[in-house]
C-alpha positions in Angstrom: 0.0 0.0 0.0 1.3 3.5 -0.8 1.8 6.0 1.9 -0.8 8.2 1.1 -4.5 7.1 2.6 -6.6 5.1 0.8 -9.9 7.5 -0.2 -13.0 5.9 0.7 -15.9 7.6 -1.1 -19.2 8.6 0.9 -21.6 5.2 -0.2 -21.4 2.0 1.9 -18.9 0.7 3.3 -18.8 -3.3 3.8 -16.2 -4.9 6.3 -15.2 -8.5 5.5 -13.6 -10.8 7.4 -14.3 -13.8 10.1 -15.1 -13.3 13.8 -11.6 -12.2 15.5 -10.3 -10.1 12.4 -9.9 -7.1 13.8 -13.0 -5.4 12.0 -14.4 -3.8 15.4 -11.1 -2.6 16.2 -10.2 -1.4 13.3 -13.6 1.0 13.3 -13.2 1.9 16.9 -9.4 3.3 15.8 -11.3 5.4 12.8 -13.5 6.9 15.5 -11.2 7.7 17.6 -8.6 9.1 15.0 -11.7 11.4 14.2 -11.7 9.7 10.5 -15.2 8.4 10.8 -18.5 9.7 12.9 -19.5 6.7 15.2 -23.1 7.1 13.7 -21.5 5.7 10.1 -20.7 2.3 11.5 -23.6 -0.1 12.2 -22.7 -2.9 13.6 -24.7 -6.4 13.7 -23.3 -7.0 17.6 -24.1 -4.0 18.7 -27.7 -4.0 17.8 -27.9 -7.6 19.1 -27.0 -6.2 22.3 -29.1 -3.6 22.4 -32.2 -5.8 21.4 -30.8 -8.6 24.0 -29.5 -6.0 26.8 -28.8 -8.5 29.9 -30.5 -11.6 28.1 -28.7 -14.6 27.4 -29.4 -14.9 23.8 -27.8 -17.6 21.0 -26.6 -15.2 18.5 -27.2 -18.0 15.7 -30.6 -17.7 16.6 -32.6 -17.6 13.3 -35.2 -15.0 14.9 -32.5 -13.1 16.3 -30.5 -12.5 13.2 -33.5 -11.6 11.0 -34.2 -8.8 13.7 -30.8 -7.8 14.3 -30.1 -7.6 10.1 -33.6 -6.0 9.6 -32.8 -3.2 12.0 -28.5 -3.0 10.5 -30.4 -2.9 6.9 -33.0 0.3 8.4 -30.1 2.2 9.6 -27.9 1.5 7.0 -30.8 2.4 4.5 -31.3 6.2 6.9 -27.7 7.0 6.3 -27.8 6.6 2.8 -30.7 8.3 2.2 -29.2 11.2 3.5 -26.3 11.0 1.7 -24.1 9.8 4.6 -21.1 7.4 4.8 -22.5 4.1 5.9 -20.2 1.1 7.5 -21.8 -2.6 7.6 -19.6 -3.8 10.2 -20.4 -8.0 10.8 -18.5 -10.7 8.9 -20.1 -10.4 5.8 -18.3 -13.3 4.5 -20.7 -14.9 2.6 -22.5 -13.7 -0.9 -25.8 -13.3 0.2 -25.1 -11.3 3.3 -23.1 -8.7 0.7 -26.0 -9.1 -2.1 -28.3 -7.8 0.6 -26.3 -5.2 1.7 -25.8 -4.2 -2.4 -28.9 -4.1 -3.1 -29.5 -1.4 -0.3 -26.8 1.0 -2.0 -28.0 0.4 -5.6 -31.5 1.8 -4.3 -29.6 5.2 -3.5 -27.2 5.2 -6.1 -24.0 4.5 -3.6 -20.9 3.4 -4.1 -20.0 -0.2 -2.3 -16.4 -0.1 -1.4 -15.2 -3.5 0.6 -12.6 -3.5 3.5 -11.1 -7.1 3.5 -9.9 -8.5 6.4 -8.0 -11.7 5.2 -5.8 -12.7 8.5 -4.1 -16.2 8.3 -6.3 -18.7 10.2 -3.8 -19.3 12.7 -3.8 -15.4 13.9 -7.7 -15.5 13.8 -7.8 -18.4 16.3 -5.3 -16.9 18.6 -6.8 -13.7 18.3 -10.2 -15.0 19.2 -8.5 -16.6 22.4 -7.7 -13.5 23.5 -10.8 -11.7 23.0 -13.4 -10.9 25.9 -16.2 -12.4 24.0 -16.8 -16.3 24.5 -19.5 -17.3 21.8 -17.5 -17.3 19.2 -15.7 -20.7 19.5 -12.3 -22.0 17.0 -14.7 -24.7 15.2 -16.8 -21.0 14.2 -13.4 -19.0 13.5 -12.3 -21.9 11.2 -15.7 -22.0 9.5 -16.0 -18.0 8.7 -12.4 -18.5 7.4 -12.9 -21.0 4.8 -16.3 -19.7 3.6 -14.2 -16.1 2.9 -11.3 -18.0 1.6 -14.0 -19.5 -0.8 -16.2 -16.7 -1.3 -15.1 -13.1 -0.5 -11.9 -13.1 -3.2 -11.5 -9.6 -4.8 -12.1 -10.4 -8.1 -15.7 -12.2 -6.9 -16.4 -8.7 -4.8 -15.7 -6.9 -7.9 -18.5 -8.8 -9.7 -20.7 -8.4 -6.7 -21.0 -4.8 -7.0 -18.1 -3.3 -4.9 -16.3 0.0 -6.9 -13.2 -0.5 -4.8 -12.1 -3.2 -2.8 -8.8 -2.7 -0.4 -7.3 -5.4 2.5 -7.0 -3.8 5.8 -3.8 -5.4 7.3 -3.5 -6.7 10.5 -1.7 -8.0 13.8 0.0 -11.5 11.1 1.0 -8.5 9.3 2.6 -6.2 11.9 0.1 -4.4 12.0 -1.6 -2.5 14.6 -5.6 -1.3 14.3 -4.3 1.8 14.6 -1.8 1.7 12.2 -4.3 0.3 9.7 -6.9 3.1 10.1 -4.5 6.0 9.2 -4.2 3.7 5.9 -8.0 4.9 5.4 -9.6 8.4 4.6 -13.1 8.8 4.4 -15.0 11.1 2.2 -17.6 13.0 4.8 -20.1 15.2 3.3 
């Protein structure tokens, strides 16, 4: 990657990558560098929580995803609408999770732009060790790895609708999440 940012045009903007690749990290550093307005990212966890606040809740729940993906796709739609930067932040690893979130940017006329977050399996697994969370287990980690390995190649993204698709590098690269988001400029209206 060069040393200038990488501009990220206002339109949606998809993270890809399995549980434990440093997506949420890498969007809490954009916040907190000031490069992105926490309001821009809308993440699939987050709303699970607040729907499930206190409730012990299997997050492959069928009903729960449809609620928690109908509610991501509602605020992702708002943002657009108004012409604001929108950031899918969940795996989004497989092809009909991104033809969803497609569909909602072709509605408004947005560009898609795709942040990869291909980590070697072996740094996903350890990372997931060390993460606070506990639902996520290896057999899971493993799973999302291979089905983005299969299905979320750049070329394939390309033909799904994204304009521009960039890998965020990571800890198997020596890199920080704050290292990675100064990589990144966003467009803000």
């Amino acid at each position: 990657m060069s040393s200038e940012p990488t501009v990220i045009p206002t339109g949606l903007v998809v993270l890809v990558g399995p549980p434990a690749s440093g997506k949420t990290a890498f969007v809490r550093e954009l916040v907190a560098q000031g490069s992105l307005d926490p309001e821009a990212v809308v993440s699939s966890d987050e709303i699970r929580a607040e729907f499930h606040e206190g409730e012990a809740v299997d997050a492959a729940s069928d009903t729960v995803d449809a609620r928690v993906f109908d509610e991501r796709d509602r605020r992702i739609t708002a943002r657009l609408a108004a012409g604001r930067i929108a950031v899918a932040e969940s795996t989004n690893v497989t092809p009909q999770a991104r033809t969803r979130l497609v569909a909602i940017a072709e509605r408004f006329g947005a560009p898609v732009t795709v942040l990869r977050f291909p980590q070697d399996e072996a740094d996903l697994l350890r990372q997931n060790e060390e993460r606070e969370r506990n639902d996520v287990s290896a057999a899971d980690v493993s799973d999302y790895a291979a089905i983005m390995r299969r299905d979320a190649n750049r070329a394939r993204l390309r033909v799904e609708g994204a304009a521009l698709v960039c890998d965020v590098p990571g800890r198997g690269q020596g890199v920080t999440p704050a290292e990675a988001a100064r990589r990144f400029t966003f467009c803000l209206p």
